[in-house]
N, C-alpha and C positions, 0 to 999 in steps of 0.2 A: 389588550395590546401586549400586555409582556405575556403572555402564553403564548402568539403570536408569533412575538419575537422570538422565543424560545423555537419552537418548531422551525420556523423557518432555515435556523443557523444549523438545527442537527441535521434537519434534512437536506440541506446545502453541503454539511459535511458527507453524508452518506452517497450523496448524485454524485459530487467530482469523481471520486474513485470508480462510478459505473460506466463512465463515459459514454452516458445518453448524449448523443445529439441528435439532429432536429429529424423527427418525424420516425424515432428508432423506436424497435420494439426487442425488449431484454426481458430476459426471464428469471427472477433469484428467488432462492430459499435462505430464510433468515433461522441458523438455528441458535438457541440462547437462553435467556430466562427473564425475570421482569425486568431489565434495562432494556431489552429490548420490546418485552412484551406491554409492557403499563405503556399507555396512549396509545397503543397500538401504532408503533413505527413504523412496519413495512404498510402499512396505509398509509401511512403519512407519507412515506417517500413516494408511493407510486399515486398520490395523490399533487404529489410538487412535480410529478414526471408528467403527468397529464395537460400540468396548467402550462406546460412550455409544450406540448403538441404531440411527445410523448408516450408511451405506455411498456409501462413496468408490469408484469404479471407476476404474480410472488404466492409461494407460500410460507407458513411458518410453523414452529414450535418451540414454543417459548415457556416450559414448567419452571415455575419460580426455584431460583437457587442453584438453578443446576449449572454443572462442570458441563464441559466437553467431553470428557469421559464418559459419563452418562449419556451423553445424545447417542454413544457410538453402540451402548447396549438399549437402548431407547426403541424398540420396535417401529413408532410411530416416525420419531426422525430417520432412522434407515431405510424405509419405506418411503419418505421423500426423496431423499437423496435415492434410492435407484429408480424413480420414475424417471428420473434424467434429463437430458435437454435444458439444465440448467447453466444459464452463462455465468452467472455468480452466483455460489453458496457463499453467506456471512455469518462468519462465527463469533460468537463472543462466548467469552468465559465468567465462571462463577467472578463475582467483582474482586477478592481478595488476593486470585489465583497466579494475579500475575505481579501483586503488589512487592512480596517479599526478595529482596536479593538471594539469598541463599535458599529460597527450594522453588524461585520460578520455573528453572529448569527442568524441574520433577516432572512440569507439565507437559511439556515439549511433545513426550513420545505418543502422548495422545491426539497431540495437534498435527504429529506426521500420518497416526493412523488415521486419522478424520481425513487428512488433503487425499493420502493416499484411494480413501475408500470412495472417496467425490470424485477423482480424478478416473477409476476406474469404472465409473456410473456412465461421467461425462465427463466423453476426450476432450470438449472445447471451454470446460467450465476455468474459472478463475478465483481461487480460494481467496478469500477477503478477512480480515479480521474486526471486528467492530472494537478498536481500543476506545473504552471505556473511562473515568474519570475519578481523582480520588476523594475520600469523604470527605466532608465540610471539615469537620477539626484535624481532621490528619489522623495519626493511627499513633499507637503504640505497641513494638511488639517483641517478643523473646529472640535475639539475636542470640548465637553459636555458630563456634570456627566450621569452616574457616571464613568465616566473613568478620568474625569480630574474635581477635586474640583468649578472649576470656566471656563465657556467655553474659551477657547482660542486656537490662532493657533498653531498647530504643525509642525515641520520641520522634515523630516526623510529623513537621506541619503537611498543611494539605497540597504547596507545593513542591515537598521532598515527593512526598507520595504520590504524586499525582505525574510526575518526573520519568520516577521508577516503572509505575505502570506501563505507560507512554515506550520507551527504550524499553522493556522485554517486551513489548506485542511487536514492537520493529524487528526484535532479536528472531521474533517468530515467524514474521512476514519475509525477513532475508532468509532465514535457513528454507523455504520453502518457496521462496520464488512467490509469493503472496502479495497483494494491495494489503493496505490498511486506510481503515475509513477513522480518519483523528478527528474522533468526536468529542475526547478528552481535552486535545489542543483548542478547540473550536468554545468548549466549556470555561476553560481558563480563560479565553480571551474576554468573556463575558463576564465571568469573575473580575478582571483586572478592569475593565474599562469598561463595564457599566455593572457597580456592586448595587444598583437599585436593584436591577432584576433578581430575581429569590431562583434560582435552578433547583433549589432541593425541596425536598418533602418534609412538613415537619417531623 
């Protein structure tokens, strides 16, 4: 039952942003790494697309660890994305990538070249981001200006982090005219209002 539960909510996060209605057929390519890859997600969504009457057709590629940057030298991912005819590609990034205030940004120009390179594959596709969720204890990490007057460490619980994450894959979806599939928001609300359920791996 709580695995269950769990799929249900992420893949309920993932359909809203695809806007399946009744009796549609959409095509996306999921590119990413094991947050998207472990349980096999884009199965799972185009298996919650089917049971409403549905059909999602999807491919993916999912190498553990990997940035977006990498997908863009990635033969395999480029090779998806120009078969084309995709109505959503879903991107997600390495999980850390977009945690940091001071060098989210760094990642940007690879998320403009990836929409770029989709965009010119497929004129009707719509780039999507899979915002992701932050780790159970929260992070610690080397702060320097200009985000913090004088370098020092930072501590963030899981909801600082999880925050942050959340607001730069938005910062990412506005500068490109992008959905974002808040899977992270969708995470936390499970975290707050039902802490039985275990979401993480030991």
């Amino acid at each position: 039952m709580k695995n269950l539960t769990f799929y249900t909510v992420i893949v309920v996060a993932f359909l809203s942003p695809l806007h399946l209605s009744a009796q549609s057929l959409k095509k996306a390519l999921f590119l990413g790494n094991s947050y998207t890859g472990v349980n096999d997600l884009p199965k799972l969504v185009s298996d919650a697309a089917a049971s409403a009457g549905d059909t999602l057709i999807f491919d993916s590629n999912t190498p553990g660890g990997y940035y977006i940057s990498q997908h863009l030298t990635n033969q395999a991912s480029m090779a998806k994305v120009a078969a084309g005819n995709w109505d959503n590609v879903i991107l997600q990034d390495q999980s850390m990538a977009l945690a940091y205030p001071s060098t989210f940004m760094n990642f940007l120009v690879y998320s403009v070249k990836m929409d770029s390179t989709i965009k010119a594959q497929n004129r009707c596709a719509q780039t999507m981001f899979y915002a992701t969720w932050g780790r159970k204890p929260g992070d610690t990490y080397y702060c320097t200006p200009p985000e913090c007057d004088t370098s020092r460490w930072i501590t963030r619980t899981y909801y600082e982090m999880d925050s942050a994450i959340g607001s730069h894959y938005k910062v990412f979806a506005d500068t490109l005219k992008a959905s974002v599939s808040p899977v992270g928001t969708v995470w936390r609300y499970i975290r707050r209002n039902y802490p039985g359920i275990e979401l993480y791996q030991p």
